[in-house]
N, C-alpha and C positions, 0 to 999 in steps of 0.2 A: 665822681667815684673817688672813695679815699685809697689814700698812696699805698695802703697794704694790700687792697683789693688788685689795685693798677699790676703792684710787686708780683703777686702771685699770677694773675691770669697770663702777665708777658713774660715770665720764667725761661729762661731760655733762647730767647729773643733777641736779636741785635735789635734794640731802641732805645730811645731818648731816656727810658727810666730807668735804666742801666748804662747812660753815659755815653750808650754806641760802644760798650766793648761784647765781645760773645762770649767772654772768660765766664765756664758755666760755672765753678768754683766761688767765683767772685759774686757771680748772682744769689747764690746759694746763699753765702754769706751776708751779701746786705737785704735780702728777702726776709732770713730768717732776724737781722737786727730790729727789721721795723717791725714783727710779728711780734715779736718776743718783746717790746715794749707797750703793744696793745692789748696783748693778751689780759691786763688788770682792768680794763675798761669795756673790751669787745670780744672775752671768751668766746660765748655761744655762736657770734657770728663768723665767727673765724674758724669754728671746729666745723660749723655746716659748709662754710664756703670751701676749703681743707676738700671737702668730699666733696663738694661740688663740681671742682675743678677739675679731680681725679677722675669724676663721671665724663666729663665735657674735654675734657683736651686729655684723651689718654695718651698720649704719645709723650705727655711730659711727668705722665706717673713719679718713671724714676728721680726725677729733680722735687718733683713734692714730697715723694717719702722721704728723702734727705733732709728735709726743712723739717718734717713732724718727727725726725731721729733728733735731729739736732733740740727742738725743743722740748720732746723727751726727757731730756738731761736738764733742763730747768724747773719743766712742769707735771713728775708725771702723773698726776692725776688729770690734766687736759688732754693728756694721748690717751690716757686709760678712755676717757670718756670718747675720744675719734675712733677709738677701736670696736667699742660698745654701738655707738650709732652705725659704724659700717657692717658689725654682725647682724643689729634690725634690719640694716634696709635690703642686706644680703639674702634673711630669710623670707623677708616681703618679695625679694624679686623672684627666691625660686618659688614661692606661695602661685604668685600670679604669672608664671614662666614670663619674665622679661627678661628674655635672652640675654641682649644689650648690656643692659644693669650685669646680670651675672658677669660675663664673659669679663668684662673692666674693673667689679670689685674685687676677683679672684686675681687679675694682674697687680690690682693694688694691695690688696693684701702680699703680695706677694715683694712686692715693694718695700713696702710696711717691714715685712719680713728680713730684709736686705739689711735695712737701716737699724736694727736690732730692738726696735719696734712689738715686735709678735715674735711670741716662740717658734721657731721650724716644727715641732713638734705638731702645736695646733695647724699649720698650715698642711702638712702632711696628713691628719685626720681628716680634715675637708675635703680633700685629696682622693680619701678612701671611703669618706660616706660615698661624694657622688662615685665612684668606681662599683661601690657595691650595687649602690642604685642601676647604673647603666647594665650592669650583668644579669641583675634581676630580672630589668627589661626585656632583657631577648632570649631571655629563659623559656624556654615552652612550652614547660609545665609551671611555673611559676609565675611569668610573668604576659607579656602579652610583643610578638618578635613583631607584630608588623608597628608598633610603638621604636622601632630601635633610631630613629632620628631624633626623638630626644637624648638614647644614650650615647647617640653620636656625639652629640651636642655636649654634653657632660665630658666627654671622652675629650675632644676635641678644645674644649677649655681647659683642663689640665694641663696638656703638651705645650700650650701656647700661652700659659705661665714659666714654663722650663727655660726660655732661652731668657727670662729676667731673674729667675730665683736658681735655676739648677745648682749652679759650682757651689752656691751657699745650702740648699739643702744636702745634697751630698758629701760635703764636706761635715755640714754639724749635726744632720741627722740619718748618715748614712744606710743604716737599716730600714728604715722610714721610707726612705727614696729608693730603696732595692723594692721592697716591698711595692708601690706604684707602680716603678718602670713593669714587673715582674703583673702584676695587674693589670696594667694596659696592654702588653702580652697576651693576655690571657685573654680579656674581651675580644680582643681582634681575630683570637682562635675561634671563638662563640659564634660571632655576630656574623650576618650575610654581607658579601660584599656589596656592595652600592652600587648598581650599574646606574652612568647618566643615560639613557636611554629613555627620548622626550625630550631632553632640556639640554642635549649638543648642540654646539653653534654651528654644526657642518652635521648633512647626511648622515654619510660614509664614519661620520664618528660615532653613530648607535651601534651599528654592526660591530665597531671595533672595542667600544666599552668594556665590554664585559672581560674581555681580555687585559687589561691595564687596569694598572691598580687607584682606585677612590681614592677623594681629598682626603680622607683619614688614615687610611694604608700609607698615602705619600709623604702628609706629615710627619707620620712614626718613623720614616725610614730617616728625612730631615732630622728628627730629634735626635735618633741613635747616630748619626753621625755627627752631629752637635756635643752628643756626649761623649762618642771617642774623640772631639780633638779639646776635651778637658772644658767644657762649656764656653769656649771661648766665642763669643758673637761679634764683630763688627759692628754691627747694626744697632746695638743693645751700647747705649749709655750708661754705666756705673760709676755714676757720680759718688755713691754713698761712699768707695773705696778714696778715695781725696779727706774722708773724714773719719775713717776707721779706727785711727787712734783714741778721739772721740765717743764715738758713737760704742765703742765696747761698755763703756761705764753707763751704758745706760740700763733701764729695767726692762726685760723683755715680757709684754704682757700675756696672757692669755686669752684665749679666742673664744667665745661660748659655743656651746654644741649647736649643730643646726640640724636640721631635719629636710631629709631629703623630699620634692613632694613622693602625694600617694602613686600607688603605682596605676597605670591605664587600668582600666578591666580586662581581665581573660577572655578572650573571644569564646564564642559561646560555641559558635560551629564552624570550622576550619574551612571555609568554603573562598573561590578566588574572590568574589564580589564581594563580599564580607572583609576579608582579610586584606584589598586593593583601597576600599571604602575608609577603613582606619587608618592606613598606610600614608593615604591622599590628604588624612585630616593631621597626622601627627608633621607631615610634612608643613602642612600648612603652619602649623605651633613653632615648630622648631626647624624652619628655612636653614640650610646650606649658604654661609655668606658669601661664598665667592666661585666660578668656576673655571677657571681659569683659559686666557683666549691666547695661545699663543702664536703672535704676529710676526716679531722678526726671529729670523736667527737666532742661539743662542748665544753665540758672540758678543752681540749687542748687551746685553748683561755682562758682563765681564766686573773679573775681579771679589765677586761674591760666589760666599760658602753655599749650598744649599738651602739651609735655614734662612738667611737672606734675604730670599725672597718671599717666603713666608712673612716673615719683620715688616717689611715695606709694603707690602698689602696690607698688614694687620694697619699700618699707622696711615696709609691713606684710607683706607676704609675707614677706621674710624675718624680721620677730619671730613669725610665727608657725612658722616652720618650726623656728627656733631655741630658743625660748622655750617648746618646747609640752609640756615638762614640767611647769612651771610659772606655772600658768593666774593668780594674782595679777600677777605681773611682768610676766607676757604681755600683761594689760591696762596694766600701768602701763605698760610703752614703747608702749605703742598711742598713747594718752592722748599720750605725752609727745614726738611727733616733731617733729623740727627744721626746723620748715617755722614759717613768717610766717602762714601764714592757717588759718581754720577748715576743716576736712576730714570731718567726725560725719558727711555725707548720702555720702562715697567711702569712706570708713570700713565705713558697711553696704553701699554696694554690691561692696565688695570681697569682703566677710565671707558674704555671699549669693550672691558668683560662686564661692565656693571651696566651701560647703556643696553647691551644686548643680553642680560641675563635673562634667562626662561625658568619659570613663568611669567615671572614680570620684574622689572628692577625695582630698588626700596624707595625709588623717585621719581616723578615723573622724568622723562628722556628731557625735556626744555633745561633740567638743572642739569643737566651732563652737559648740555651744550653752553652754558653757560659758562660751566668749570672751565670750560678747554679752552672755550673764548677768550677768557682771565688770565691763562696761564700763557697761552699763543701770544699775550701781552704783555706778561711778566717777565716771559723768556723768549725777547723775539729772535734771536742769536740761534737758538735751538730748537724750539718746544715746534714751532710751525711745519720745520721741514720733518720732522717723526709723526705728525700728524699725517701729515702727506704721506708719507711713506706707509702708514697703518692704511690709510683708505688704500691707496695702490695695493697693497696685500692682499687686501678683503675683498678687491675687485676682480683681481685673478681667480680667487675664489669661491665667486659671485655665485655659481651653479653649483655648487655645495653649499652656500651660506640655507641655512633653518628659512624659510617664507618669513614668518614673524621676524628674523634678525634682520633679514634682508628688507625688510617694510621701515623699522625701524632704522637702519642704515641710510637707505633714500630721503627720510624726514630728518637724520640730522642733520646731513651734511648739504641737502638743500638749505637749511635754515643756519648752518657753520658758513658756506657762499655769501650768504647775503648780509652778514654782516663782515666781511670782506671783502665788499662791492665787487662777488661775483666771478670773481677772480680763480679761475685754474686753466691750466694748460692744455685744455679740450683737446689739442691736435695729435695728443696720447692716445685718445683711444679714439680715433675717426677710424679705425678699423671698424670697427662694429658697424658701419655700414655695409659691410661688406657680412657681415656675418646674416644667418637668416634671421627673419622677425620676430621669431619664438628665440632666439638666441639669450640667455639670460643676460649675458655684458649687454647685447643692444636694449632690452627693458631696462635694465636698470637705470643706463642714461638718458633713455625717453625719461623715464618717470620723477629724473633729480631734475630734468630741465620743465617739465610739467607745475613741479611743485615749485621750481624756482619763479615761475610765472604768475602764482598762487600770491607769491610774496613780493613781488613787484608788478612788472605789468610786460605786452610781449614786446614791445619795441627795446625794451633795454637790455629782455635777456639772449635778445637777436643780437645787439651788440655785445653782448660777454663772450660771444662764440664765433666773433666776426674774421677771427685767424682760423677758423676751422667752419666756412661759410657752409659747409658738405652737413655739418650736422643742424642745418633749419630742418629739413627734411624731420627729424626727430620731435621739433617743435610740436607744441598744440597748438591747435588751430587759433586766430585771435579772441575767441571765444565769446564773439555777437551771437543773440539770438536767432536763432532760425524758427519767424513768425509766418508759419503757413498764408496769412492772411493781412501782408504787407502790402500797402498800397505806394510805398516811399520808391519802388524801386520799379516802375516801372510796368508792373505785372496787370495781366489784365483783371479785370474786376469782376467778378461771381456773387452770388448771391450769399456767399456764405461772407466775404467782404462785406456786403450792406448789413447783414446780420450780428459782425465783427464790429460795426462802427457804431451800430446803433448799442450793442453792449457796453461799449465805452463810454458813451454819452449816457447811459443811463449810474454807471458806476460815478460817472463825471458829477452829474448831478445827484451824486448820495441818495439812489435809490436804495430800498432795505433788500436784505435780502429775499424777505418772502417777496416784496415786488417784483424781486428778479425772477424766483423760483415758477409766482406766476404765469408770466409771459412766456417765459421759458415750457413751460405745462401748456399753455392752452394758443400760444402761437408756434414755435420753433419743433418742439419736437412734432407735432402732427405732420407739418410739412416736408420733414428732412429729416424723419427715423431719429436711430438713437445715436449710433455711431459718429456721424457729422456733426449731430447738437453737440456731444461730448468734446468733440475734437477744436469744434470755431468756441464753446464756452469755455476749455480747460488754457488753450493757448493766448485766448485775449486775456484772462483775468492774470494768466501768468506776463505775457508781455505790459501789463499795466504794471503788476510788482517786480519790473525786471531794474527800472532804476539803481533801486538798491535793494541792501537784505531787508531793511528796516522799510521800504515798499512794498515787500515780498510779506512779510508778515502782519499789514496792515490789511492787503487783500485776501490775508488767508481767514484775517480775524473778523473781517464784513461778511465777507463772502462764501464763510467754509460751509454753510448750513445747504448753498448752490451744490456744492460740489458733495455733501455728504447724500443729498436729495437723490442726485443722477448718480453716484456711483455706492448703494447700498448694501451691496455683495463683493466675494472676490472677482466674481470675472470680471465684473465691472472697473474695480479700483485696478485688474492689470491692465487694462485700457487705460486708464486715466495715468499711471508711470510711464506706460509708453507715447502717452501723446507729452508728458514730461522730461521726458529724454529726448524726445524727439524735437522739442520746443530748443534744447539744452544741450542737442547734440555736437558742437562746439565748445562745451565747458563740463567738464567732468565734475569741477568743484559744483556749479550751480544747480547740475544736475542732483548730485549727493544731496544739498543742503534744502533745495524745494523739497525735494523726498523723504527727508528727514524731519522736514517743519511740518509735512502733513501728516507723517505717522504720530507727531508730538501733537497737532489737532486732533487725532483718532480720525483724520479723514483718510487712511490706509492704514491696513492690518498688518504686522509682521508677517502674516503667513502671503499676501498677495504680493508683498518683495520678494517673501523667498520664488514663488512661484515666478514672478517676472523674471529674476535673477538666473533662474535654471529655465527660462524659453531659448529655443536654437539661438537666435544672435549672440545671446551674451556668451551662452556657452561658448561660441567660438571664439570666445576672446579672453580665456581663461588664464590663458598663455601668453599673453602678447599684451594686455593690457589690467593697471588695476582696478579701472571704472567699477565694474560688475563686484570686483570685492570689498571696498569702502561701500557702496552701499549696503549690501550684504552685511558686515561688519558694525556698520554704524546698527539697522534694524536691532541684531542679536542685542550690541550693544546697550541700545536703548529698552528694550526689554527687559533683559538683567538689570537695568539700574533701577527701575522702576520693582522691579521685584526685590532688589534690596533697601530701598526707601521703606517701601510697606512692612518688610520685615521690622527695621527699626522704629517706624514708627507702632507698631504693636508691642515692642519690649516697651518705648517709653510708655505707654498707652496700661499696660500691665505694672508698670511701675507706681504711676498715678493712680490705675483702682486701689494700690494695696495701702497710698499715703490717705487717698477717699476712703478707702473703709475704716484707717487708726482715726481720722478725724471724724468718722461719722457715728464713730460707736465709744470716742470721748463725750462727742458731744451727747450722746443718748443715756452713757454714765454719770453727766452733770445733772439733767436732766431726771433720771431715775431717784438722783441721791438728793437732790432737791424736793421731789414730790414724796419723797418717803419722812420727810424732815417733819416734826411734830413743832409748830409754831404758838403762839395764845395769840387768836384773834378777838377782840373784846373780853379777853378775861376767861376766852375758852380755848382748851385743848384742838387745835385744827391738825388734818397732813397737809402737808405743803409750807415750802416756802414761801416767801414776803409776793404777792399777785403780781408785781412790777418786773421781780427778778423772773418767775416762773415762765409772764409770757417771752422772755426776752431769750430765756433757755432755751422754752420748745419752738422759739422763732429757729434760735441756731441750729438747734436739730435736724428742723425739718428742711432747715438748707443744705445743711449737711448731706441728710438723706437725700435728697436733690440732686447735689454735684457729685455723690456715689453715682446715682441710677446713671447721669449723664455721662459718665465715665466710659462706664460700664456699658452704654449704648454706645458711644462712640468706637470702645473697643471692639463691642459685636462687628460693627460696619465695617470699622478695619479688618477683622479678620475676617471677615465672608468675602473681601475683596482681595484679600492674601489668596485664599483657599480658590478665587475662578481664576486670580493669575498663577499659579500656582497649574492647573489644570491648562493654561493657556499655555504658559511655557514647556510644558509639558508635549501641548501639540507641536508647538513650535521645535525642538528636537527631535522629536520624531520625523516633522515636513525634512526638517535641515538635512538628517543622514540617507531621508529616502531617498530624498531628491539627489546626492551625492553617489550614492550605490546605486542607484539606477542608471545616470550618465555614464559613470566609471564601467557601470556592465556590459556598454557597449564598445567602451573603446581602449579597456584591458586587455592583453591579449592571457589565451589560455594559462588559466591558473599552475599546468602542469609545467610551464614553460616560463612563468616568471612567479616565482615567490619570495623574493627580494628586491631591493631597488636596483640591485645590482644587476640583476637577472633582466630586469625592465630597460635597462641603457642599454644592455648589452644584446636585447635584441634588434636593435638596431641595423646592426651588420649585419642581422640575418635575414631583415623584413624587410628594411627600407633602407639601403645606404646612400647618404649624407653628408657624408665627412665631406669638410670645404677648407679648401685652402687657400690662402690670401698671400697674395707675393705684396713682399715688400718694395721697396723704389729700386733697390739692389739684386731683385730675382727670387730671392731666397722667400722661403715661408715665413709667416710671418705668425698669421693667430688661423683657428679652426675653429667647429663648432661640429660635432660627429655625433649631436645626436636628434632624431628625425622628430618630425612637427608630432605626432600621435605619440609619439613618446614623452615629448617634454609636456605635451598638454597631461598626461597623466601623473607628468612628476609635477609642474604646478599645484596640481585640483589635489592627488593625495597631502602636496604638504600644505595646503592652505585645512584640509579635513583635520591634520596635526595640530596644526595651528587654532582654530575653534577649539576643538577638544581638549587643549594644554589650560588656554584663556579661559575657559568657562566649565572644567571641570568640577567643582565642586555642584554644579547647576546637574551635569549630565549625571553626576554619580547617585546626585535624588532619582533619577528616571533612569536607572542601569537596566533592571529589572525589566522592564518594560521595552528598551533598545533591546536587549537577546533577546527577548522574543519575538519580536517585529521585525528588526532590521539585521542584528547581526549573528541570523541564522547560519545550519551548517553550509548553506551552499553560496554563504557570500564570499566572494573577491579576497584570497587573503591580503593582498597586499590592501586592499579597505580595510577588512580588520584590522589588520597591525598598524594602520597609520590611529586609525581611531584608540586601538589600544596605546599606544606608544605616547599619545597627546596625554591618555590621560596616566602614565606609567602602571598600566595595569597588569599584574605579572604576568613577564612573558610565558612562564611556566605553566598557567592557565589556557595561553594562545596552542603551546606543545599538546599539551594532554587533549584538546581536544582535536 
């Protein structure tokens, strides 16, 4: 890499390329010497890279626009032209809403701005296009209000240009800046508040949403107290001010006009599903980046403004979105931001609002755990024991935590353990033995020592708990097969054994499978009905693939046509899951992943999970175990993926008829214009071109026309197989919410009597008291758990019903239509409704009215 490229991306940086000093002045200064000598050789590349780098490492915005001030005053027709590229790429990004691009060219302009770069003027116009646009928005006769997350979104990138350009737009174009602030005002009058309702990391916080003020609301009030103490930030490097005397002489350019996009469509009919439906998709476009998880104290932050905090999420958020290829550097700018005070305890709690965001975080959870593992190592002095303290937090309020946070919560910190050889101080929570089995703390740490076993094996993670020997109890079993038809241990021998061995031996000897299917047809089942043959055929071929996975999939892929044979309906295939659980009833992972390989064979339907899933056993373990919901999960799962493969592969499929039809009707213009051609063949007048050329045309033609037609059939295929999954998935939410309002109908109690969650615990003390108390070694109490087994099994089952419905809402809102009138009739279960409605944030106002 050359040394100007090396200059610019470490800006800021204590390293070797600046000598090891952190003098940001100083960097400023030999960045821009070695620019400012390239510039006659490597213009172009240096104006792309310039913006490059302001895309990719925004948190060092304000030291680049100091450098592009600084050569400003040498070059200005090279800034003229950075200024020009950053207006194209700016209109390309609000063209195609990339958020992202937006939010970081508006800070760097903004930059820009500082460095006397861009007139304040023009950045003030930008300022009030998007302003007018967001007003537009949630206009109701104008515009379209359940679109108002994009004008949030506009909204919400202005304010968070303010604490790097304010003091200077105010100051040089103070009518300008009244006029915004005086507009942002005014949208906030407009626009509906924001309830997170759906997407709190705790219960008890939908109920209280509505009453506390949205990330936008809370901003503005951040801002306004940023502007009364004269814009002074902390947090906010203004380097440009070290070069002021400077940077006045330079030309301040102009911005070109940009164009807001078009506006949504006006809803046509004012209706909840309609109005919840657009709602769900604009959210989707223009996501909320952060929601804020607050873990410790507010002590713990100390020494920061308001705004603050704001700042330091803006800058770790953006290295992580930027940096997330590269998980070393991703911690080292963590580590290294340009803020005056210590940040380790907003540091986790950022890193832990993003692992746990709902509906989904912008990365898979494995690079959250990675981050922290980086930094637990960067900063072992500090970063490890605020970790610890965050989980301890989250554990207390474990029975508030969202199901989806809570799930994701057990899968980090099982896989945060293991790469810290396992290591915590179990003999913290050995209460939870003491507490009941439906007790959220004791799930919890069942399911982190389950998964912990997952990722090693059970002898070692019997020893990580050998100071706290009370929680084996907790353990999963060592998770050997349980082979009905074992002859290793003893057992006497039956007939269904001889049947068992001779199946082995014939797999042994690579029979096919019609051989098998054979014998199986014309000897096994006559003698011993259907049931039995299912049970000694489903558990030998599975204990044959018990080996390994990669066994497990060798006997699915010989053998599946056996098993598709015997179990060709549902009732059949919930037979064949339960003699697979039954086989697997020691290992919950194995259990999942056979069930999962064979819905991936089509040797089981989505819908015969679902129904296994909802038989009396599992049901009972709704509460006290996640077995029954990973498989559950992975099913929907695997259904939705499959439905979104097909989808894309019909756009690409639609893409290719329409590059098949320009080459096929070139080719029939060449073609055409060839045979209309008047040649002299022997001294006479002919049509047609030269015979060699002609046939060579209509060869291309008709291949042409060829790889059209075959397009065009392939496309058919895919889309008749879109349109019966499509119809499948369809049953399949439908099975999933019957089967949920049905169990729920039994064991809710009277609707008059609980229609909140709140109402549902607190019946408790009046149906079934529970409340338990644990003495500690000293007498006194210690921990509780007050509330009763039928209770909590209801509060599991509705939030995991959230939880589908949150995950897979754009799925459920194609089939809404179709759900109210099936399932969420007037006489359903409110608190089913509103878990279902809440998943998908379907307005509550619609749940009122009726």
């Amino acid at each position: 890499m050359s040394s100007w490229r090396t200059l610019l991306l470490r800006i800021g940086n204590k390293c070797p390329e600046y000598g090891g000093s952190a003098d940001v002045k100083e960097h400023i200064e030999t960045c821009y010497g070695v620019v400012r000598r390239e510039l006659e050789h490597s213009a172009g590349d240096i104006s792309n890279f310039l913006i490059e780098c302001a895309e990719g490492l925004p948190h060092k915005i304000p030291l680049l626009g100091t450098v592009i001030g600084l050569l400003n005053l040498e070059n200005e027709d090279f800034v003229k032209g950075i200024v020009e590229t950053t207006q194209t790429r700016f209109q390309e990004a609000l063209d195609s809403g990339n958020c992202d691009r937006i939010r970081v060219l508006m800070r760097f302009l903004t930059a820009l701005m500082c460095s006397k770069v861009l007139q304040p003027a023009s950045l003030a116009v930008v300022f009030e296009t998007l302003l007018s646009s967001a007003a537009t928005t949630v206009d109701e006769e104008k515009g379209n209000p359940s679109w108002q997350a994009r004008g949030d979104f506009f909204v919400t990138c202005i304010l968070s240009c303010l604490p790097w350009g304010g003091s200077e737009l105010a100051e040089q174009v103070p009518e300008e800046m009244e006029r915004v602030m005086v507009g942002v005002e005014a949208y906030l009058s407009i626009r509906s508040h924001n309830a997170d309702t759906g997407l709190s990391f705790f219960e008890e916080d939908d109920d209280l949403s509505a009453g506390e003020k949205d990330f936008l609301e809370d901003l503005w009030d951040r801002i306004k107290f940023l502007s009364s103490n004269g814009w002074k930030a902390d947090s906010v490097p203004r380097p440009h001010l070290a070069f002021e005397a400077q940077l006045v002489g330079g030309k301040a350019h102009e911005f070109g006009p940009i164009n807001a996009p078009e506006q949504p469509e006006p809803l046509s009919q004012l209706s909840g599903v309609t109005y919840g439906r657009e709602k769900h998709n604009a959210e989707l476009r223009y996501p909320q980046r952060i929601r804020r998880l607050n873990i410790f104290p507010t002590g713990k932050n100390e020494d920061m403004q308001p705004v603050d905090r704001f700042i330091v999420e803006e800058y770790l958020l953006d290295v992580l979105l930027f940096l997330n290829g590269c998980r070393k550097e991703c911690a080292s700018n963590m580590v290294g931001l340009p803020v005056p005070f210590r940040y380790e305890y907003l540091m986790a709690e950022t890193l832990f609002a993003q692992l746990l965001l709902l509906p989904q975080p912008p990365f898979r959870p494995l690079y959250y755990t990675l981050v922290i593992m980086d930094l637990c190592k960067a900063l072992p002095g500090a970063f490890p024991a605020v970790v610890a303290g965050a989980v301890r937090a989250l554990f207390e309020k474990i029975a508030d935590l969202d199901m989806e946070c809570r799930n994701r919560l057990i899968l980090w910190f099982s896989h945060h353990l293991s790469n810290f050889q396992f290591i915590w101080p179990w003999e913290e929570w050995a209460y939870v033995l003491d507490l009941p089995k439906w007790a959220p703390q004791r799930v919890f740490v069942q399911e982190v020592l389950e998964r912990e076993v997952r990722l090693s094996y059970w002898e070692k993670i019997k020893q990580s708990i050998e100071n706290t020997p009370a929680l084996e109890e907790l353990l999963p079993p060592k998770g050997s097969p349980n082979f009905k038809y074992s002859v290793e241990d003893g057992r006497e021998k039956t007939e269904y054994h001889a049947i068992s061995a001779e199946l082995s031996n014939k797999v042994k000897g690579r029979a096919t499978a019609r051989e098998v299917i054979t014998w199986i047809e014309e000897t096994v089942l006559p003698a011993h009905g259907f049931e039995s043959t299912l049970s000694v055929i489903v558990q030998t071929l599975l204990d044959i693939g018990s080996k390994s996975f990669t066994h497990l999939i060798t006997v699915l892929e010989r053998y599946g046509q056996v098993i598709t044979r015997l179990c060709p309906d549902l009732d059949n295939q919930i037979l064949l899951i339960a003699e697979v659980s039954s086989y697997w009833e020691n290992s919950t992972q194995m259990t999942a992943l056979a069930i999962d390989r064979m819905m991936g064979y089509r040797l089981l339907s989505n819908l015969a999970i679902i129904k296994w899933v909802f038989s009396p056993p599992n049901i009972e373990q709704f509460h006290i175990s996640d077995r029954p919901w990973e498989i559950l999960g992975n099913a929907i799962s695997k259904t939705y993926n499959r439905m979104s493969d097909l989808r894309k592969e019909v756009v690409s499929l639609k893409k290719n008829v329409l590059v098949a039809e320009e080459a096929a009707a070139r080719a029939k213009a060449e073609l055409d214009a060839a045979e209309s051609k008047l040649t002299l063949m022997n001294g006479e007048p002919v049509m047609g071109d030269n015979p060699v050329k002609m046939k060579r045309l209509k060869s291309h033609a008709d291949k042409a026309k060829e790889e059209e037609e075959s397009v065009r059939d392939s496309l058919d295929a895919k889309e008749a197989l879109l349109a019966r999954a499509t119809v499948e998935n369809e049953e399949l939410f439908l099975a999933l919410y019957k089967n949920f309002s049905n169990v729920l109908k039994e064991r809710l109690p009277d609707a008059s009597k609980a229609q909140t969650l709140r109402d549902l615990k607190s019946s408790t003390q009046a149906d079934e008291p529970s409340t338990m108390e644990v003495d500690d070694e000293n007498g006194g109490t210690k921990k509780s758990y007050n509330i009763g087994e039928k209770e909590q099994w209801c509060l599991s089952t509705l939030g995991y019903i959230k939880s589908f419905s949150r995950q897979y809402a754009s799925e459920v809102w194609s089939h809404i239509e179709k759900l109210d009138a099936e399932v969420l009739t007037q006489d359903v279960h409110p608190l089913f409704r509103r878990a279902v409605y809440s998943g998908l944030r379907r307005p509550i106002i619609e749940l009122a009215s009726e």
